[in-house]
Every structure is written in structure tokens, then in C-alpha cells.
C-alpha atoms as a printed R data frame, in Angstrom:
    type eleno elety resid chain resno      x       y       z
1   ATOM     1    CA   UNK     A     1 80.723 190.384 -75.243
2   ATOM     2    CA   UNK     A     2 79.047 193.841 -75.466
3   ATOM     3    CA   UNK     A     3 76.521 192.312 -78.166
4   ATOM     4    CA   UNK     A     4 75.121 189.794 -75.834
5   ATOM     5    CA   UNK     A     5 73.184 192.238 -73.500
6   ATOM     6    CA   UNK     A     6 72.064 194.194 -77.043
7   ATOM     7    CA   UNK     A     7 70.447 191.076 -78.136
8   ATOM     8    CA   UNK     A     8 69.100 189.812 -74.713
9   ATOM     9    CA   UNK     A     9 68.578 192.508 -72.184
10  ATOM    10    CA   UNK     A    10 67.351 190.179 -69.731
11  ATOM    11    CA   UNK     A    11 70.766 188.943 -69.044
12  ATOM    12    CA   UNK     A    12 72.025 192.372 -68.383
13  ATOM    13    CA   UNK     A    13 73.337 192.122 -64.814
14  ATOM    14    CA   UNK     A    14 74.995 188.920 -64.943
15  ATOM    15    CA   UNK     A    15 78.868 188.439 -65.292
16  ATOM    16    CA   UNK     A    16 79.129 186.647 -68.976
17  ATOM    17    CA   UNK     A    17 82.174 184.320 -68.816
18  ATOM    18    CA   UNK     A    18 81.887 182.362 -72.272
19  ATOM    19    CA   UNK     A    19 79.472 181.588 -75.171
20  ATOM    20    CA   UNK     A    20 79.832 178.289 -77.184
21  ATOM    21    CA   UNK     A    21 78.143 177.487 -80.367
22  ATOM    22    CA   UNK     A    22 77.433 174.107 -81.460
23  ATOM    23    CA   UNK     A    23 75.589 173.136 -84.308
24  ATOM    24    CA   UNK     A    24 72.197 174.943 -83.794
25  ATOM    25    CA   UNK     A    25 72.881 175.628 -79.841
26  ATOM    26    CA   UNK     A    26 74.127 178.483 -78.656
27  ATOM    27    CA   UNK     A    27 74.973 178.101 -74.959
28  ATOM    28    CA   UNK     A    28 75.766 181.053 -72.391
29  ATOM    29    CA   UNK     A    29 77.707 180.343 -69.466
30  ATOM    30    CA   UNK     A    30 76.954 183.176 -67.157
31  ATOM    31    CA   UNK     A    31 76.754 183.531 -63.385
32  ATOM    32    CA   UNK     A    32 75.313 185.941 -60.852
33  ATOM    33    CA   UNK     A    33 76.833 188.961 -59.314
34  ATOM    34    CA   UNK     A    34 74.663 189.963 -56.340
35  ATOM    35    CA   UNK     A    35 76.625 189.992 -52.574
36  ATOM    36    CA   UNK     A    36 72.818 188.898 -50.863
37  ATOM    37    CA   UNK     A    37 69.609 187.150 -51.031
38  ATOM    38    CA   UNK     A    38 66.173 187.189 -49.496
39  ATOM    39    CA   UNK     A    39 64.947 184.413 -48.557
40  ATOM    40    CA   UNK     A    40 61.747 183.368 -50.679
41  ATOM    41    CA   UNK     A    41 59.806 182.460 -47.279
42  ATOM    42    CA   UNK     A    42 60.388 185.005 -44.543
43  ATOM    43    CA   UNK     A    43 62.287 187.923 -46.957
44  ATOM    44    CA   UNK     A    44 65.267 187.964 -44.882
45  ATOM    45    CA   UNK     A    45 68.470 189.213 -45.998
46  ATOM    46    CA   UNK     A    46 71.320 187.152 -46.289
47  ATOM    47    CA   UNK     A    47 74.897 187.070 -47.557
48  ATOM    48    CA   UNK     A    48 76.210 183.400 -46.180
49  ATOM    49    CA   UNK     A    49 76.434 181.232 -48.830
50  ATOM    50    CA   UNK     A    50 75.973 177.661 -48.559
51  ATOM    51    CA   UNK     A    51 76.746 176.635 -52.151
52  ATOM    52    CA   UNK     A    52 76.572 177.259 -55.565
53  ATOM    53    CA   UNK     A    53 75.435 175.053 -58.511
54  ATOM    54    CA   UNK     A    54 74.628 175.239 -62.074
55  ATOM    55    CA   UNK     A    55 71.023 176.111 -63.392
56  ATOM    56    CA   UNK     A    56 70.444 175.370 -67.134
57  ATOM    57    CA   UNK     A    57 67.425 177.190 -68.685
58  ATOM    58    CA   UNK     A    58 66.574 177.399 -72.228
59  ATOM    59    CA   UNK     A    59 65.829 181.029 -73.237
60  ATOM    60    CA   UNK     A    60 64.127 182.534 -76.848
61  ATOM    61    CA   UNK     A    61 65.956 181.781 -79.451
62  ATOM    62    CA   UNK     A    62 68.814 183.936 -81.090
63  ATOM    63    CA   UNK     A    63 69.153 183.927 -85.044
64  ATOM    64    CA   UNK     A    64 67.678 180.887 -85.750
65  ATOM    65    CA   UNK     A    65 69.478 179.007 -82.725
66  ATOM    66    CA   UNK     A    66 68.225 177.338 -79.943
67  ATOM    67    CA   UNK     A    67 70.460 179.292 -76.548
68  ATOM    68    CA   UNK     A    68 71.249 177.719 -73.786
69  ATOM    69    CA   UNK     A    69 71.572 179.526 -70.350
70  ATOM    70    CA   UNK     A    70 73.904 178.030 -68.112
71  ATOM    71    CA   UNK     A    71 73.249 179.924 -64.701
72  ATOM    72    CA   UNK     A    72 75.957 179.673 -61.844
73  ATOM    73    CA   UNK     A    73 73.629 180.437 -59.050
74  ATOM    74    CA   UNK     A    74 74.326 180.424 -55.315
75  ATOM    75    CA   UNK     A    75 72.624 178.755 -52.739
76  ATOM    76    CA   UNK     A    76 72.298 181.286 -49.328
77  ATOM    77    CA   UNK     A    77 71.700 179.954 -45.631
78  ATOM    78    CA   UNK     A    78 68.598 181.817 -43.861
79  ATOM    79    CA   UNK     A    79 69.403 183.374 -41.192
80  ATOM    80    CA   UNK     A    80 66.268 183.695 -39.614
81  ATOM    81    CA   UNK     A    81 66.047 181.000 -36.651
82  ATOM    82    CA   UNK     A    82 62.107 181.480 -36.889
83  ATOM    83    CA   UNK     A    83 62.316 180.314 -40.914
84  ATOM    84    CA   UNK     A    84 61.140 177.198 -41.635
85  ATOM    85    CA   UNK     A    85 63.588 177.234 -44.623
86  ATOM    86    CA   UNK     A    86 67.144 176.762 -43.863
87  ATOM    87    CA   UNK     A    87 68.241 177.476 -47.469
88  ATOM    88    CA   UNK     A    88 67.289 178.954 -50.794
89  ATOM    89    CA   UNK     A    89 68.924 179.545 -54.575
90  ATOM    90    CA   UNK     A    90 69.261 182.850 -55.274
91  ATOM    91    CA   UNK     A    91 66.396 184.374 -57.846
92  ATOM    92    CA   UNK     A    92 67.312 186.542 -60.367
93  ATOM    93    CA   UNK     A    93 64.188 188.983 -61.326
94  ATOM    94    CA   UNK     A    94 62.838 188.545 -65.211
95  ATOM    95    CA   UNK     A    95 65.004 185.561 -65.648
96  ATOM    96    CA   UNK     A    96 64.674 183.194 -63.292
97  ATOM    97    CA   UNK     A    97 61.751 181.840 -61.364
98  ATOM    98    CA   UNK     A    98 61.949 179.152 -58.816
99  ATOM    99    CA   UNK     A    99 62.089 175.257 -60.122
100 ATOM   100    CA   UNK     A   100 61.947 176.533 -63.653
101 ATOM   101    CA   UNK     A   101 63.530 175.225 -66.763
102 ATOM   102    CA   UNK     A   102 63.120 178.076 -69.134
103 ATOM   103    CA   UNK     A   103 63.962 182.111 -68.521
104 ATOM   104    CA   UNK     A   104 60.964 184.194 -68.015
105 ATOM   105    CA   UNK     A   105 60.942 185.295 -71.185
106 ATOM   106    CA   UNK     A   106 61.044 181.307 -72.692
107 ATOM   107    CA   UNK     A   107 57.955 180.525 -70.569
108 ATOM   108    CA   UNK     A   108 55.923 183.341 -72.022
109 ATOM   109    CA   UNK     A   109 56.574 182.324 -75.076
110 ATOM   110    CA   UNK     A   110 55.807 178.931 -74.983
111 ATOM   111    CA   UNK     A   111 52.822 179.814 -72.986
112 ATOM   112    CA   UNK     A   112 51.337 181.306 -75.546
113 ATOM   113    CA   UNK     A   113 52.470 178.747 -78.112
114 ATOM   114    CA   UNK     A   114 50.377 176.201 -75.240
115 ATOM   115    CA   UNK     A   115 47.059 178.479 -75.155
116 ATOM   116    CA   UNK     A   116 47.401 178.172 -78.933
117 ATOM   117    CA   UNK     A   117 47.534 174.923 -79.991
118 ATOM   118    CA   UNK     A   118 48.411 172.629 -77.116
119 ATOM   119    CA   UNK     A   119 49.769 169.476 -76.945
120 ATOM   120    CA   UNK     A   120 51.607 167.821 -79.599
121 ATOM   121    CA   UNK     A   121 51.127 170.248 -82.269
122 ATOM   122    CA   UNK     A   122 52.413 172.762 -79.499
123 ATOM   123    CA   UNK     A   123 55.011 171.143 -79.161
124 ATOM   124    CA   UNK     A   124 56.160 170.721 -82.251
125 ATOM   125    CA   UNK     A   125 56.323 174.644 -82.979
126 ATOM   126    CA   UNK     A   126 57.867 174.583 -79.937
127 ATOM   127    CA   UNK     A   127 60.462 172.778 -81.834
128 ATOM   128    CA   UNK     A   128 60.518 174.677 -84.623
129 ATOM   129    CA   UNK     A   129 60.787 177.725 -82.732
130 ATOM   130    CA   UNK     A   130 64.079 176.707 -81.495
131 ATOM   131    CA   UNK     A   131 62.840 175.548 -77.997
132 ATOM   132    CA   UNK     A   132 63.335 172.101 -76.335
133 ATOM   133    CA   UNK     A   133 59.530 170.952 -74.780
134 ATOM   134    CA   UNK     A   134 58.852 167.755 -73.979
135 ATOM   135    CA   UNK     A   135 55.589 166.605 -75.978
136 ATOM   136    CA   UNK     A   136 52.551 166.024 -73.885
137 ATOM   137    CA   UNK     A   137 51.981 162.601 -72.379
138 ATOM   138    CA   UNK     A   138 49.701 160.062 -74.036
């Protein structure tokens, strides 16, 4: 498993418990490590967790092969009375960002594959890149 964070650094801090080919996917089944969260709305601290779930994001592609992240991520109670937010999912800095369905690293990417060509030709070297996009609506 040492050749994992060699080829993608940005899962370097996560605990890597398997990685399953099939066909031209490649998926990692990883989870988080960290013992506390801040809370995205008041930054307070907290270390109860409320829950855990799955998070799958598509990431760059590795040799050809589309990869897969699946994410165990926890979710944390605030503890702040004052917060507005009585949960939130743990973030985990240049991989993660809140709602999304691609690693940081996947969104740059197909940002600039967007500013490029847009739409459904975007979409398709999306595709060919090894990235699952939706095409754009009609």
C-alpha cells in the first residue's frame, strides 16, 4: 500500500483499507483518521461523533483508469449551544470540499476542461480523461 500515497499524495493522511480494480475502475476504500472537527459555521472544536457514512468522489485518473474514492467520513455534533448547526461531516483539506462529488484535485481538472470547451464536447473529454461528468442539460 506504500505506492498509493507515491502516486496520489493527496490521500496521504488517510488510513487505506483496500483497493479494487474492475475493468477500467480503480476504487479506493479509505477512511479518515482525525480524533476532532471544527465545525464549518462557528469553528468549534469537537470530538462527539454523531455518525459516519460513506462519501464517494471521483479523483484524476491513475494509468489510464478511472479511481474511485470511497471516503468513510464522520459526522461530529457541535457543541456550541449558540450554533445554528447541530452537525457537520468532517472536511478533509485538498481532498474534500463540502457537497462535492469529485476530490479537489478532480474539480480542477475538470474545471479547466469546462473553461475550455464546455458543455458536451467538455464532457466528452471528460470522458476520455477517465472522469465520470454528467453532460450538460439540453
Amino acid at each position: 500500500m506504500e505506492i498509493i500515497p507515491a502516486l496520489l499524495p493527496h490521500l496521504t493522511g488517510l488510513r487505506l483499507e483496500a483497493v479494487v480494480v474492475r475493468g477500467i475502475t480503480v476504487r479506493i476504500d479509505a477512511a479518515t483518521q482525525t480524533v476532532r472537527a471544527s465545525c464549518g459555521v462557528c469553528g468549534a472544536w469537537s470530538t462527539t461523533v454523531h455518525g459516519r457514512y460513506v462519501r464517494r468522489l471521483g479523483d484524476v485518473r491513475l494509468g489510464g483508469h478511472e479511481v474511485l474514492v470511497a471516503l468513510t467520513v464522520r459526522r461530529f455534533a457541535c457543541v456550541n449551544a449558540e450554533c445554528r448547526r447541530q452537525t457537520f461531516v468532517e472536511q478533509v483539506p485538498g481532498l474534500t470540499r463540502r457537497h462535492a462529488r469529485h476530490t479537489v484535485l478532480a474539480t480542477g481538472d475538470l474545471q479547466a476542461v469546462a473553461a475550455a470547451l464546455g458543455g458536451r464536447p467538455g464532457s466528452r473529454l471528460a470522458q476520455r480523461l477517465a472522469v465520470s461528468v454528467c453532460p450538460a442539460p439540453r
